[in-house]
C-alpha positions in Angstrom: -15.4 -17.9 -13.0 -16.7 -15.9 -10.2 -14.2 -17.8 -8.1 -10.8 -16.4 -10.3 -12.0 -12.8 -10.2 -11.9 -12.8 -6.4 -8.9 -14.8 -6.9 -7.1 -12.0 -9.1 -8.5 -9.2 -7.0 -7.3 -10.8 -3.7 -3.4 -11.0 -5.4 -3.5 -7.4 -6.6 -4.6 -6.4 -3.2 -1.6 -8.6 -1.8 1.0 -7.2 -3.9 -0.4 -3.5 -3.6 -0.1 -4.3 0.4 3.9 -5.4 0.0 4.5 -2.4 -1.9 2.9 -0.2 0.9 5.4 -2.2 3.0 8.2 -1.9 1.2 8.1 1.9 0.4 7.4 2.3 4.2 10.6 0.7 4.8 12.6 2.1 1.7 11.4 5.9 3.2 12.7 4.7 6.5 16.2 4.0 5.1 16.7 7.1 3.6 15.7 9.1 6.1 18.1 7.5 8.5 20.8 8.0 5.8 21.4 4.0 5.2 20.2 4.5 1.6 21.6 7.5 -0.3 19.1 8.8 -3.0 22.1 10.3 -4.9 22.0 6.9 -7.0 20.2 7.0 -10.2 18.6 3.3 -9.6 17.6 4.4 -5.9 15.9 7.7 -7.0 13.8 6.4 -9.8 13.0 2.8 -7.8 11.6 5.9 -5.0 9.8 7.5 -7.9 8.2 4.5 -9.0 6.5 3.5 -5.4 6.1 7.0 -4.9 3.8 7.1 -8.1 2.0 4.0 -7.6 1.2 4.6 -3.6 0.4 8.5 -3.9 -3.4 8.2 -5.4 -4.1 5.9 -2.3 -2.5 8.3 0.0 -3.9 11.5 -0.9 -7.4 10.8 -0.1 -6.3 9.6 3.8 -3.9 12.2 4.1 -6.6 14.8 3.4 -8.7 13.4 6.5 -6.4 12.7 8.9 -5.1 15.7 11.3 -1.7 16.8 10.9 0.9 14.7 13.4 3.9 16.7 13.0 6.4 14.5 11.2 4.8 11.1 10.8 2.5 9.8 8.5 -0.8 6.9 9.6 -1.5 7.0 5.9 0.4 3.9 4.9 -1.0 2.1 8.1 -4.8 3.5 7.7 -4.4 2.3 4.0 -3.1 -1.2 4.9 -5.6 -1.2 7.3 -8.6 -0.8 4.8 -6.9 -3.0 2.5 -7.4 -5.5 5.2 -11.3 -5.1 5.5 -11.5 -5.4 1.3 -9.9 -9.1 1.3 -11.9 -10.1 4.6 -15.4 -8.7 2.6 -14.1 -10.2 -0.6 -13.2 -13.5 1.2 -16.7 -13.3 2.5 -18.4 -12.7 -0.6 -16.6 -15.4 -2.0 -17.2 -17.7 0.5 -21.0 -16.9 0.3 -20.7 -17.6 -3.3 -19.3 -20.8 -3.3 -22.4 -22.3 -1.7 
């Protein structure tokens, strides 16, 4: 039962991580004018990502010092996603046995 839990956590942190990803890359696009936000599906898919990644931001952009025009938040978050699955992984592992 344990097992599943680490199982479902692992996938949420997975998915949370491609979304990070993909709203990196979306916010690339439209600041280089390849996507135009004008669209109605294009502003509210933005809204959407911006909603679910802004409570994970906020905290790191708080901390980190101002660098002019780009933001480590994504990468600082993605980063400490990374630790959670390794501890979970471990914790799991040290479970199994």
């Amino acid at each position: 039962m344990e097992m599943a839990i680490f199982q479902v956590l692992d996938l949420l942190l997975r998915v949370l991580t491609y979304i990070i990803i993909a709203q990196a890359i979306i916010s690339w696009l439209v600041a280089f004018n390849v996507i135009n936000t004008h669209n109605d599906f294009v502003r509210s898919f933005l809204g959407a990502l911006d909603r679910i990644t802004e409570p994970l931001y906020r905290p790191i952009r708080r901390i980190l010092p101002d660098f002019g025009g780009i933001d480590f938040s994504p990468l600082v978050v993605l980063l400490l996603i990374y630790v959670v699955r390794i501890l979970l992984a471990g914790v799991a592992s040290e479970m199994a046995y």
